[in-house]
Wavefront OBJ file of the C-alpha trace (Angstrom):
o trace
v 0.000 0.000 0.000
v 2.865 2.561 0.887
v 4.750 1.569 -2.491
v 1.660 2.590 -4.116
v 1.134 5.276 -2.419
v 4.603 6.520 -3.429
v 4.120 5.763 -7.046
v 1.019 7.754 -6.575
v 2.813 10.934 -5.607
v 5.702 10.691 -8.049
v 3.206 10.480 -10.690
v 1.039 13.304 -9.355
v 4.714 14.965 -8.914
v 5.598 14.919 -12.273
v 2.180 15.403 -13.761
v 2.439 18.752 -11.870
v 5.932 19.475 -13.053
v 4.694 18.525 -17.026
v 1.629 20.894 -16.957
v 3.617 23.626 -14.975
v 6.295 23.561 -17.788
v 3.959 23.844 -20.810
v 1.741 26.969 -19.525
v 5.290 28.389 -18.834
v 6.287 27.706 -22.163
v 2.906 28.792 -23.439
v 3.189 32.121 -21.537
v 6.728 33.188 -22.754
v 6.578 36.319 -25.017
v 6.764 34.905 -28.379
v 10.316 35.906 -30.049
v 9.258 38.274 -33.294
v 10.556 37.122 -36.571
v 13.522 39.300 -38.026
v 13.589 41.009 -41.530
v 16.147 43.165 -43.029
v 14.845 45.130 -45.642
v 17.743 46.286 -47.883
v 17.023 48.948 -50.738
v 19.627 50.900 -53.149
v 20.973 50.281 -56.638
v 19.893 52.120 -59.911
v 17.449 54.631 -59.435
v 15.027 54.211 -62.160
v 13.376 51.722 -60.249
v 12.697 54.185 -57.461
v 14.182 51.286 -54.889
v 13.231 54.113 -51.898
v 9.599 54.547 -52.824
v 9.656 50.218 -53.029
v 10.734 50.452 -49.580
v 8.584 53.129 -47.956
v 5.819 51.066 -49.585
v 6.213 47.520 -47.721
v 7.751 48.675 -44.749
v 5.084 49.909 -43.071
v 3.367 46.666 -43.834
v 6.390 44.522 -43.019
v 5.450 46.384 -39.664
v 2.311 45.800 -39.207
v 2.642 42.194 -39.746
v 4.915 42.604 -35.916
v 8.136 41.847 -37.562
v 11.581 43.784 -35.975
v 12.672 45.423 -39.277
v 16.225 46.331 -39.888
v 16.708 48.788 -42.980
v 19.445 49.409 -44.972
v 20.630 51.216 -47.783
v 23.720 49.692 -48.048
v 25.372 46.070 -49.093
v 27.754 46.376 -46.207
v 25.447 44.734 -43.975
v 25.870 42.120 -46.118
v 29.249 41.243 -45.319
v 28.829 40.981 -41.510
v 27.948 37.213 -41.308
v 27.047 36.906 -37.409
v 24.398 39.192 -38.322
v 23.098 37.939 -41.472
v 22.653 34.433 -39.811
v 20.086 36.102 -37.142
v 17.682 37.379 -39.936
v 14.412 34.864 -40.945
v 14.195 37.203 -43.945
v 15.786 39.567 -46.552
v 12.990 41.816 -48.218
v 15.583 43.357 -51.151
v 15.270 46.060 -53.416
v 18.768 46.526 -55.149
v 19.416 47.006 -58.706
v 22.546 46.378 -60.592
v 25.385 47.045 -58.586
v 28.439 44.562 -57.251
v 29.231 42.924 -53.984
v 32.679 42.265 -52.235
v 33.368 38.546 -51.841
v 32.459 39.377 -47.954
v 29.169 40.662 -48.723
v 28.641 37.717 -51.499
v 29.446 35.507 -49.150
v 27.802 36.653 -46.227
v 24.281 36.814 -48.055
v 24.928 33.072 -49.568
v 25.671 31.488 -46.154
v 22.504 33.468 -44.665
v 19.783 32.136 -47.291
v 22.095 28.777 -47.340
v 21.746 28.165 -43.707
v 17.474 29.103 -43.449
v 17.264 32.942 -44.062
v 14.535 33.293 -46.713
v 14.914 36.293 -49.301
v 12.665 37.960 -51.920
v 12.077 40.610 -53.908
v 10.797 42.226 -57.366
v 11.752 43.123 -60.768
v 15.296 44.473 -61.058
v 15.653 44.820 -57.266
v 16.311 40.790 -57.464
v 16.435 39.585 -61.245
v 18.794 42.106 -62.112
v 21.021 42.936 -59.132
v 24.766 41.656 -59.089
v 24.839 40.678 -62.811
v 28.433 39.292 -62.517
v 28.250 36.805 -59.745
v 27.133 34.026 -60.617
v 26.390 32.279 -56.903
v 23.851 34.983 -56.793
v 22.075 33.804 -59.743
v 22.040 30.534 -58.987
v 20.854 31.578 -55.814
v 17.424 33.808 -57.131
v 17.298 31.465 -60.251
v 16.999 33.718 -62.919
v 18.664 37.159 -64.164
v 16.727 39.511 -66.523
v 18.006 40.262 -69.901
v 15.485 42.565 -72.208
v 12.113 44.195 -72.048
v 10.954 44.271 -75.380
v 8.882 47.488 -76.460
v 9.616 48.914 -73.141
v 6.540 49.682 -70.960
v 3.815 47.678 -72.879
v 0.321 46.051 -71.579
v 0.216 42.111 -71.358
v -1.721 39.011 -69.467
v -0.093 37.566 -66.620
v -1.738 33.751 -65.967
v -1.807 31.750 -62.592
v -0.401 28.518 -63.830
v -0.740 26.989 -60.039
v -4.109 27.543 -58.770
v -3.399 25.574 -55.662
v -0.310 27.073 -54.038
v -1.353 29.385 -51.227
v 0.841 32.555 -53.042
v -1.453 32.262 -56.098
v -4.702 30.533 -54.861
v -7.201 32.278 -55.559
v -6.229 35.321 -57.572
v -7.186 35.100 -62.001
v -5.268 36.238 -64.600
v -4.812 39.630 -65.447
v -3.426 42.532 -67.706
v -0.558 45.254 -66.450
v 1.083 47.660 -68.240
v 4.377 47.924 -67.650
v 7.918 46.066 -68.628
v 7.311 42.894 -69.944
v 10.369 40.818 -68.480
v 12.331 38.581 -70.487
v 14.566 36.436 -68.449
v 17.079 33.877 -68.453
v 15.865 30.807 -66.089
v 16.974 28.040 -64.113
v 14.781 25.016 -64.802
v 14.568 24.065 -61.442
v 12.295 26.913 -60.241
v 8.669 25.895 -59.306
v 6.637 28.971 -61.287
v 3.469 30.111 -60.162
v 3.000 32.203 -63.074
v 4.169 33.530 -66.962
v 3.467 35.568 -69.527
v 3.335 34.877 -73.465
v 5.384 37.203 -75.799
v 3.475 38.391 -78.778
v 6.585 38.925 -80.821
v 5.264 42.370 -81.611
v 8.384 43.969 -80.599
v 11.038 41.100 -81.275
v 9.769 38.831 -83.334
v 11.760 35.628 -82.704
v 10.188 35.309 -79.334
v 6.783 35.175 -81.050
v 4.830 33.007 -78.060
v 7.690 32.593 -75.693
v 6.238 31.470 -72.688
v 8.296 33.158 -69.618
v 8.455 32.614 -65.691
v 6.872 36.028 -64.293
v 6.718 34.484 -60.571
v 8.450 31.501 -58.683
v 9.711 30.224 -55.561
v 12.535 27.567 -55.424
v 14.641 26.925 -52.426
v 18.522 27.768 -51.974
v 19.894 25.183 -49.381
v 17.694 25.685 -46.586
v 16.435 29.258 -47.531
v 13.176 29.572 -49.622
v 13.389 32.364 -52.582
v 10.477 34.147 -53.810
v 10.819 36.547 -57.346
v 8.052 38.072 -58.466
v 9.535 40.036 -62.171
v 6.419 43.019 -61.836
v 7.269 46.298 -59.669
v 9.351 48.516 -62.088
v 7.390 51.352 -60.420
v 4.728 51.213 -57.190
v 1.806 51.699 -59.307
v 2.306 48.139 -60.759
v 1.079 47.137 -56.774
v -1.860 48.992 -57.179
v -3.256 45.727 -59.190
v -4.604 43.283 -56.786
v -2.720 40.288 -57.876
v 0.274 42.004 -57.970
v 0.355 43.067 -54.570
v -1.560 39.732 -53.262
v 1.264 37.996 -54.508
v 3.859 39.602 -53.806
v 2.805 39.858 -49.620
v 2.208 36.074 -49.919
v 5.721 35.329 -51.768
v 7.720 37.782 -49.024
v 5.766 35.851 -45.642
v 5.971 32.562 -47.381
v 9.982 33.201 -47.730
v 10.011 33.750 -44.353
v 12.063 31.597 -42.265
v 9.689 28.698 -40.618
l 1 2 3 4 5 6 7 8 9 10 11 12 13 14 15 16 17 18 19 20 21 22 23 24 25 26 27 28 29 30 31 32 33 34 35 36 37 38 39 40 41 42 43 44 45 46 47 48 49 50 51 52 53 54 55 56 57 58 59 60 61 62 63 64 65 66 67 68 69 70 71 72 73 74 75 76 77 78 79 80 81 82 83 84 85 86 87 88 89 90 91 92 93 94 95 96 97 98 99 100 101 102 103 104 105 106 107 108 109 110 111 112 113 114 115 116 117 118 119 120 121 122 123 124 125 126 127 128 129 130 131 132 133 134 135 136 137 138 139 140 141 142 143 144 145 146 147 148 149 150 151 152 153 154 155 156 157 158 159 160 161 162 163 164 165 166 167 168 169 170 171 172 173 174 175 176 177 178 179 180 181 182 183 184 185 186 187 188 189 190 191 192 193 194 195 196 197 198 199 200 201 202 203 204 205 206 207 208 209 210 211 212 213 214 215 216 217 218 219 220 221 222 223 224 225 226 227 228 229 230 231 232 233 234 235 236 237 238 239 240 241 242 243 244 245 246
């Protein structure tokens, strides 16, 4: 009787100690999730208005948002490591091999990254991790700013579910592609303006993953009217939290 009286207590013991340690766990202040927004480059795509347009909404979604107009942050790697996400908005330009490397070993090691139009498809043209990295680099817009359709070609991922087709106005990117990307949506060239690309059929969003890091590139956003389109904006909100480091 006294044996089971003892198992009685341990068990009531630790039963105590179990439930005691989940509501603590339950009650800690939940850690926020870390973004550095980085923003810069040539400034025909107006990379500061990109900025003061999503980080307000970065925000208000309770993330702690670092910004920077710089690539030196880049290069500091203790740092980089701490960020779920990179929200960048950088066209053209070069990096150091410390800043290369210090952005590869983030997304490499979990930090997700994404971005838009030339602020990611056409950033670091000559380094070649990088573009293996985002999985595609832009190389024309033929005809300039021009209006075509954009179709959902997965109706079934949660970035595109939901949203139809629809017509912009604005540069029509033509882009060099890694295979591997899973695309969520494409245009069709008409061949109006080069006509050996008559009915090309081109990536206009993926995501793909780079080591543990998820990429999303969305190739609308030359200017921050394009986001006044639903689906542009839809998407691109759902890309940039589904990059986001689980």
């Amino acid at each position: 009787m006294k044996i089971n009286l003892l198992n009685l207590l341990s068990l009531f013991i630790l039963l105590f100690f179990l439930i005691f340690t989940v509501n603590a766990k339950q009650n800690e202040p939940q850690k926020k999730k870390s973004v550095l927004l980085v923003y810069g480059g040539y400034e025909g795509h107006k990379p500061e208005e990109f900025k003061d347009l999503f980080l307000p909404w970065l925000q208000e979604q309770g993330f702690d948002v670092v910004v920077s107009n710089s690539l030196e942050i880049y290069a500091d790697k203790e740092r980089m490591k701490k960020f779920d996400l990179i929200v960048q908005s950088y066209t053209m330009g070069e990096l150091t091999k410390e800043e290369s490397d210090g952005l590869m070993s983030a997304v490499m090691n979990g930090t997700g990254i994404a971005g838009c139009h030339g602020g990611l498809g056409d950033s670091f043209r000559g380094n070649t991790n990088y573009l293996f990295m985002v999985g595609g680099q832009f190389v024309a817009h033929p005809g300039g700013k021009i209006e075509y359709e954009v179709n959902i070609v997965n109706h079934d991922d949660p970035i595109t579910k939901g949203l139809s087709d629809f017509k912009i106005t604005t540069e029509q990117y033509y882009m060099l592609v890694d295979p591997g990307v899973e695309v969520l949506a494409t245009t069709t060239f008409s061949g109006e303006h080069a006509p050996w690309v008559k009915g090309v059929v081109m990536p206009v969003v993926w995501k793909k993953m780079y080591g543990k890091g998820k990429v999303f590139y969305n190739s609308i956003g030359h200017s921050v009217d394009n986001f006044n389109i639903k689906q542009v904006m839809e998407i691109t909100k759902r890309g940039i939290l589904w990059a986001m480091r689980d």
